[in-house]
DRENMAR-120751 format. One line per field, with one value per residue (C-alpha): residue number from 1; x, y, z; residue in one letter; chain. Coordinates in Angstrom, 1 decimal, padded with zeros to 4 digits. Example, Ala and Ser with C-alpha at 12.3 -4.5 7.8 and 13.67 -1.06 7.14 Angstrom:
// DRENMAR-120751
seq: [1|2]
X: [012.3|013.7]
Y: [-004.5|-001.1]
Z: [007.8|007.1]
type: [A|S]
mol: [A|A]
END
This chain:
// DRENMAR-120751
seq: [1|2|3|4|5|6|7|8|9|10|11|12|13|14|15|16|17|18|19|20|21|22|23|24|25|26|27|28|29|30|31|32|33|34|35|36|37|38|39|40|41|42|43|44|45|46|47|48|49|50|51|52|53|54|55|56|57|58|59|60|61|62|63|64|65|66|67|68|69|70|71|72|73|74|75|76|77|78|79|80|81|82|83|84|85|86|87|88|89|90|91|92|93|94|95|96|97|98|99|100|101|102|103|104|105|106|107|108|109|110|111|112|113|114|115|116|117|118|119|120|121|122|123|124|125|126|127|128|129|130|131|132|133|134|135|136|137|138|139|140|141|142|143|144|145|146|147|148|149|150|151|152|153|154|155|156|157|158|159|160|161|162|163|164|165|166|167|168|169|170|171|172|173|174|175|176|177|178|179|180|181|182|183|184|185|186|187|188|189|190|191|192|193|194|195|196|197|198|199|200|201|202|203|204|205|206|207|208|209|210|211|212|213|214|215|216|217|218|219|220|221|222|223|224|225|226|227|228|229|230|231|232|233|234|235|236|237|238|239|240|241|242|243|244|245|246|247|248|249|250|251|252|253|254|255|256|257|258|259|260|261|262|263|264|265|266|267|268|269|270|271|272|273|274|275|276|277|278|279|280|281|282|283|284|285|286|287|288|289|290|291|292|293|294|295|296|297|298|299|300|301|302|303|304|305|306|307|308|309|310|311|312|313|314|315|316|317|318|319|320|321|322|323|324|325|326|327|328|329|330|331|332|333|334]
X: [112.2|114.1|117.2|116.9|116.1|119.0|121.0|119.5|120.1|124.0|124.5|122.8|124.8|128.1|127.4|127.3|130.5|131.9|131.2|132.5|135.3|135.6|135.0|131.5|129.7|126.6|125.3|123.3|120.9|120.1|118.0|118.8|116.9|118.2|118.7|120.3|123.6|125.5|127.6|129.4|130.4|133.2|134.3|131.6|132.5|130.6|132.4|129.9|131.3|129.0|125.5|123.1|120.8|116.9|115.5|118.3|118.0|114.6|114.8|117.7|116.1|112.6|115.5|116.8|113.1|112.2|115.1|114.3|110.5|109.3|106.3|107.6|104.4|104.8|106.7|105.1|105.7|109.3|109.8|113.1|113.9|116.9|118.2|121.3|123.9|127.5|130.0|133.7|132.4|131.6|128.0|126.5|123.5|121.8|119.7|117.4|115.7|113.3|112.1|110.1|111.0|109.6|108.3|107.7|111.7|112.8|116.2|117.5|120.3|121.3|123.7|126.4|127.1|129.1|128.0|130.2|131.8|132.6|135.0|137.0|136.9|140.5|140.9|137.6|139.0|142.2|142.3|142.4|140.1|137.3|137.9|137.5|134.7|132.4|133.3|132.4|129.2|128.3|129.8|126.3|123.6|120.7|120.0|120.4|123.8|123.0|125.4|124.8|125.9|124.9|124.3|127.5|128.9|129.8|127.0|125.8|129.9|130.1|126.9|127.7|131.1|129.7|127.1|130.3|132.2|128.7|128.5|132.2|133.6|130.7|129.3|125.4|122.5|121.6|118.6|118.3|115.2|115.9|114.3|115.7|118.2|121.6|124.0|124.1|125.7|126.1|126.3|123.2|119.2|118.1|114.6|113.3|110.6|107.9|104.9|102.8|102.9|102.3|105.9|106.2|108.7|106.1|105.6|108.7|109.9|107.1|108.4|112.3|111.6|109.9|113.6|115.8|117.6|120.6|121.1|118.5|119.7|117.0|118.5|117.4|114.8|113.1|109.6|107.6|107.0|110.4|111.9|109.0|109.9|113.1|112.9|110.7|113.3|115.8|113.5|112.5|115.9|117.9|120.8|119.4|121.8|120.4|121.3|119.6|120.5|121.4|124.2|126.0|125.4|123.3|121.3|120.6|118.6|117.0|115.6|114.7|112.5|110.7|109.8|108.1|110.5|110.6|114.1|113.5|112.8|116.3|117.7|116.9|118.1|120.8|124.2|126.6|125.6|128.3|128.4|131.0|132.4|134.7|137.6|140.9|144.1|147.0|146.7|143.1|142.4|139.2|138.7|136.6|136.5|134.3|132.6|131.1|129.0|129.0|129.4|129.7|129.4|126.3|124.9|125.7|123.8|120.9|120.5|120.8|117.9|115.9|115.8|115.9|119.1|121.8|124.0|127.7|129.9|133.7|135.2|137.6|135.3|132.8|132.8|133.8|137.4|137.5|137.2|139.9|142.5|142.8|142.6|144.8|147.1|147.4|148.1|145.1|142.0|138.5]
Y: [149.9|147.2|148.7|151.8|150.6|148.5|152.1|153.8|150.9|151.3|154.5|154.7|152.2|153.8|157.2|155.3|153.4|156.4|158.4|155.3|155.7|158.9|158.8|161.2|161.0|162.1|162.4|165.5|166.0|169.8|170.5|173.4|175.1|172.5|169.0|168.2|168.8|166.2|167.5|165.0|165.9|164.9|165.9|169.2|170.3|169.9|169.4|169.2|166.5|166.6|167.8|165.2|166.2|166.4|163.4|161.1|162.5|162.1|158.7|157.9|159.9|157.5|154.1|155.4|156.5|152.7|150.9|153.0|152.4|155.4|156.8|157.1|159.6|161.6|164.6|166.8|166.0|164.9|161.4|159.2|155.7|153.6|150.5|147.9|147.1|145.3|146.8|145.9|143.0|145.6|146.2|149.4|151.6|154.6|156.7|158.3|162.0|163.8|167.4|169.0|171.8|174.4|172.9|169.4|169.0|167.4|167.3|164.5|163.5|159.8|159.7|156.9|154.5|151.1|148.3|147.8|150.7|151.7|154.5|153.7|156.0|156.1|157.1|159.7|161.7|163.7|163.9|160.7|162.6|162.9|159.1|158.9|160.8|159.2|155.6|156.7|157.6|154.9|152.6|154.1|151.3|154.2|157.8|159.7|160.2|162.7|163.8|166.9|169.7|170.8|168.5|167.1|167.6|163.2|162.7|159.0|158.4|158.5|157.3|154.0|153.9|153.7|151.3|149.1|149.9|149.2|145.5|144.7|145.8|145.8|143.1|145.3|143.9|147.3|147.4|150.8|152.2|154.6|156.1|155.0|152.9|154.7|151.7|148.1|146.4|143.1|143.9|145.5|144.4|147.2|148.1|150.9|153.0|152.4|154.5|153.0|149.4|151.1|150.7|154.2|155.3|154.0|151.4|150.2|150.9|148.8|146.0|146.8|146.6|143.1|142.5|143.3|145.5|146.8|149.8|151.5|153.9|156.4|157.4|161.0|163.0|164.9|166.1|165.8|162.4|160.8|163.5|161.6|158.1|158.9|160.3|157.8|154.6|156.6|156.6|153.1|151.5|151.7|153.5|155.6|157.1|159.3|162.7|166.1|169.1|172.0|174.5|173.3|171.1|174.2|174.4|170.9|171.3|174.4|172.1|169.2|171.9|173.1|169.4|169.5|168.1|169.7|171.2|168.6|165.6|166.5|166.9|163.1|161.5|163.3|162.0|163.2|165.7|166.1|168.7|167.8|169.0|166.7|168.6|167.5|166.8|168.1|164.6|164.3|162.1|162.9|163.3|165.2|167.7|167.8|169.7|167.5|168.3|165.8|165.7|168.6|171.0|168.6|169.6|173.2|173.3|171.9|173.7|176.7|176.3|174.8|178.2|180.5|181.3|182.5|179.6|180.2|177.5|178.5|180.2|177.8|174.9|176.5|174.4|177.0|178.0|174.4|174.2|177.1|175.9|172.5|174.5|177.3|176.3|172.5|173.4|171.4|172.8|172.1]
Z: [081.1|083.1|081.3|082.9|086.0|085.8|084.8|087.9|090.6|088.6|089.2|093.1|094.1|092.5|094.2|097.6|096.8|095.9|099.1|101.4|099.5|100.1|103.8|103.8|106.3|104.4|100.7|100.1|096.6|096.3|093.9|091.9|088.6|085.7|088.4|091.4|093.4|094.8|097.8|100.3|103.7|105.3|108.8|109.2|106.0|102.5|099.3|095.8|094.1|091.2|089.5|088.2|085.1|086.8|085.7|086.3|090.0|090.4|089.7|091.8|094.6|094.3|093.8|097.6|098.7|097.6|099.2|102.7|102.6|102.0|099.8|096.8|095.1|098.0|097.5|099.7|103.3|105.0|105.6|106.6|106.8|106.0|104.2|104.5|102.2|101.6|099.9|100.0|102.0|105.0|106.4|105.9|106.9|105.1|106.5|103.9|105.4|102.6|102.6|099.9|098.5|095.8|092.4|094.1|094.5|096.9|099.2|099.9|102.8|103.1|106.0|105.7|108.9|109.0|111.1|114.1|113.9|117.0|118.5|121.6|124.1|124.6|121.2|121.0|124.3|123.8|127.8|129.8|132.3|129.9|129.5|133.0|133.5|131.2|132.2|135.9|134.8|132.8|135.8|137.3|138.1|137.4|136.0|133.1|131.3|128.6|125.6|124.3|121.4|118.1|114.9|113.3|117.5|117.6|120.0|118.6|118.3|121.9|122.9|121.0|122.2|126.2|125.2|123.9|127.1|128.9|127.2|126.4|129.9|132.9|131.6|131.2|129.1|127.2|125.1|122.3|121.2|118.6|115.6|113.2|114.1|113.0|113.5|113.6|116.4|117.3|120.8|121.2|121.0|119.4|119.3|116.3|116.6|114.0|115.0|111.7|113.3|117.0|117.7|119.7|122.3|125.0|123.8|122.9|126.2|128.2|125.6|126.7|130.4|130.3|129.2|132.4|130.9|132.7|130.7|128.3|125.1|124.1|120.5|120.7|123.1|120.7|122.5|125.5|125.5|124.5|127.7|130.6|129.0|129.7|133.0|134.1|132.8|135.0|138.5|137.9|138.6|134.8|133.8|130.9|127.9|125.2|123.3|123.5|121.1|122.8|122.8|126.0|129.5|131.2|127.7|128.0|131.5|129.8|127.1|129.1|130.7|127.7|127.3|130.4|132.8|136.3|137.8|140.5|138.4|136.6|140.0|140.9|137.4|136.1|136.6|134.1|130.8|128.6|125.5|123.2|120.0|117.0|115.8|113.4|114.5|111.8|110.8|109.9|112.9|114.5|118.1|120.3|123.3|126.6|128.9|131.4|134.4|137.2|140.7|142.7|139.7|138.8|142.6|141.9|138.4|139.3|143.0|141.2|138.1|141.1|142.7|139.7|140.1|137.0|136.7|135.6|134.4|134.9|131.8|131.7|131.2|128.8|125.8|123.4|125.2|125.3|121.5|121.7|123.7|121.3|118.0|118.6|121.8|121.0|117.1|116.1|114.0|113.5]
type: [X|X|X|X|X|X|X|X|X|X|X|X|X|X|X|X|X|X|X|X|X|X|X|X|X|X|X|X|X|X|X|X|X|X|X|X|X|X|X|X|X|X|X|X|X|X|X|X|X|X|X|X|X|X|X|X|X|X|X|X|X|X|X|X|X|X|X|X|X|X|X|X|X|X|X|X|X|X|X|X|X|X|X|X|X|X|X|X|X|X|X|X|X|X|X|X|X|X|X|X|X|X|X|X|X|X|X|X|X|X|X|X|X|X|X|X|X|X|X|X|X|X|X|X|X|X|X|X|X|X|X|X|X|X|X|X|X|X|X|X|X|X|X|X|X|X|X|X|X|X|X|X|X|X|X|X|X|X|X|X|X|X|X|X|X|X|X|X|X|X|X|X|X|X|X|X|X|X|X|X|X|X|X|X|X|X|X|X|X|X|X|X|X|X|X|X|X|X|X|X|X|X|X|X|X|X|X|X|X|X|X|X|X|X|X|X|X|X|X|X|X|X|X|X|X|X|X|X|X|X|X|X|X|X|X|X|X|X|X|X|X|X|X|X|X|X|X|X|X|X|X|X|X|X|X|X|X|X|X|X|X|X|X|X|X|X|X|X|X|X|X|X|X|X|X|X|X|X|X|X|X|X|X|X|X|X|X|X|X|X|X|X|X|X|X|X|X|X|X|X|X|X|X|X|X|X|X|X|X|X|X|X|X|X|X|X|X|X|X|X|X|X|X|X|X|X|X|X|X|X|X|X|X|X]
mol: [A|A|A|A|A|A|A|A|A|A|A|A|A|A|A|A|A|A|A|A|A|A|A|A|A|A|A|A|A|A|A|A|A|A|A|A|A|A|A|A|A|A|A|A|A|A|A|A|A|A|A|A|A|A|A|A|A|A|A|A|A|A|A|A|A|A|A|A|A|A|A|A|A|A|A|A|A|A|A|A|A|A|A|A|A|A|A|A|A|A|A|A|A|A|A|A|A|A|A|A|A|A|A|A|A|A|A|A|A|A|A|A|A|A|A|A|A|A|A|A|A|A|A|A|A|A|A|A|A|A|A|A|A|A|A|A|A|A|A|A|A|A|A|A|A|A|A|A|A|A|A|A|A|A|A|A|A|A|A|A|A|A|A|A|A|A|A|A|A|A|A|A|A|A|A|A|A|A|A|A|A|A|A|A|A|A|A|A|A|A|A|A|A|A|A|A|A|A|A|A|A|A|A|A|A|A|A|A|A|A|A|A|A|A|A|A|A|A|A|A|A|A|A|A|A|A|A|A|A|A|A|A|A|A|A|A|A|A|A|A|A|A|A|A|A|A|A|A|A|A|A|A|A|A|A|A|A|A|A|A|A|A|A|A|A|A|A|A|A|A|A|A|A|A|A|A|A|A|A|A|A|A|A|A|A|A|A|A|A|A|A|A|A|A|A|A|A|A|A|A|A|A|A|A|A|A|A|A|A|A|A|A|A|A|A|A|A|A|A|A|A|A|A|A|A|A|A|A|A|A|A|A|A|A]
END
């Protein structure tokens, strides 16, 4: 038995190797009729790199589900955690998500994130404006400065990379609560939600603001309660950064509605959202394009939901022509 334990811990760890060597962002187990899948993904795109006989996969899947924390007899509800190891003498964290499937299979994504890895802004914005913009907003002393797009879109990219300008440049104490906790960063005091120990997103942020914190990072707003907590860090004096999903910057208010947040309350916190998209240069460096609503157009935005009004964002700085003009005019493709 320890022999094939010692197989399986083999052959778990190899995979993992395997996909940091190949740059994937993720590791995806997809069961099919006979075993498993094995597909990596590697800038948006997914790539099956193997298929894994069923009970070798099973195993490995319970190795990962043990590692993370998770119930390893239950199959039948989704669950997500995460783990730390070294490899190549580099830090790294997986992120383990479960969802069951038919015939008590279940699917299995382990997202792939090194410690300290961050993105500099200079080098995530292909315009020097969109630099600009963002560290204006994060020069803020309070309010909410939301990213926002689809997933896969670089949102916790840039969202670490202003917490690092944030700490390494303005000199901010910034505190993350996030669920899980993606990335490790020496910079930060991050906080993880744990909702079994009473760790919750209230909580957790009456424990942050004990802290004088200059700057709070919500990981993701989810739901209702996630969207007040961080409404409510905003009004109380704190410059709040955190992600939504949503299509664009005018989706993103939409959202923050459904959650129960009023067109007024978003008028008073919300300095800067900015829906953003990764694409490949010709030579497979990644970088990202913007659309971000601050200032007057902010002003416009929010005036306008406030009194029911259609709201039309220039064609020109839709996200999608946006997309266009750098994939198509610039000779670069997503």
């Amino acid at each position: 038995m320890e022999r094939k334990d010692n197989l399986i811990e083999e052959k778990s760890f190899k995979l993992l190797l395997k996909a940091i060597e190949y740059e994937a962002s993720d590791i995806h187990f997809v069961p099919t009729r006979n075993g498993y899948e094995i597909l990596f993904k590697k800038h948006a795109k997914i790539v099956r790199v193997d298929t894994f006989p069923l009970q070798l996969s099973v195993r490995m899947i319970s190795f990962f589900k043990f590692l993370s924390s998770l119930d390893i007899s239950d199959k039948r509800k989704p669950q997500s955690g995460s783990f730390h190891k070294q490899f190549q003498n580099e830090n790294y964290s997986f992120r383990v998500s479960t969802i069951p499937s038919i015939q008590m299979k279940e699917s299995v994504v382990i997202r792939l994130q090194k410690h300290d890895k961050i993105v500099p802004l200079s080098q995530l914005c292909i315009e020097d404006e969109w630099e600009q913009q963002l560290r204006e907003a994060a020069s803020k002393r309070q309010g909410l400065l939301i990213m926002t797009g689809p997933t896969g879109s670089g949102k916790t990219t840039t969202i670490y990379s202003l917490t690092a300008h944030c700490v390494n440049e303005l000199d901010r104490h910034v505190i993350t609560l996030e669920d899980p906790v993606e990335n490790n960063h020496s910079h930060l005091l991050q906080i993880q939600v744990n909702e079994r120990a009473g760790m919750t997103y209230a909580t957790g942020l009456k424990a942050i603001l004990r802290h004088s914190p200059d700057v709070i990072m919500i990981g993701e707003i989810r739901d209702a309660e996630t969207a007040k907590i961080a409404v409510a860090a905003a009004l109380t004096g704190h410059l709040v950064l955190t992600t939504v999903h949503s299509k664009d910057a005018v989706g993103c208010f939409y959202r923050l509605m459904d959650f129960g947040i009023t067109p007024e309350e978003l008028r008073q916190t919300i300095v800067c959202i900015s829906s953003q998209r990764l694409i490949t240069k010709t030579d497979g460096e990644i970088s990202a394009v913007f659309q971000i609503i601050q200032g007057e157009m902010l002003n416009i935005v929010s005036d306008r939901i406030i009194h029911g009004e259609r709201v039309e964002i220039p064609q020109e700085m839709q996200i999608e022509t946006v997309v266009q003009k750098y994939t198509v005019s610039e000779g670069l493709y997503v």
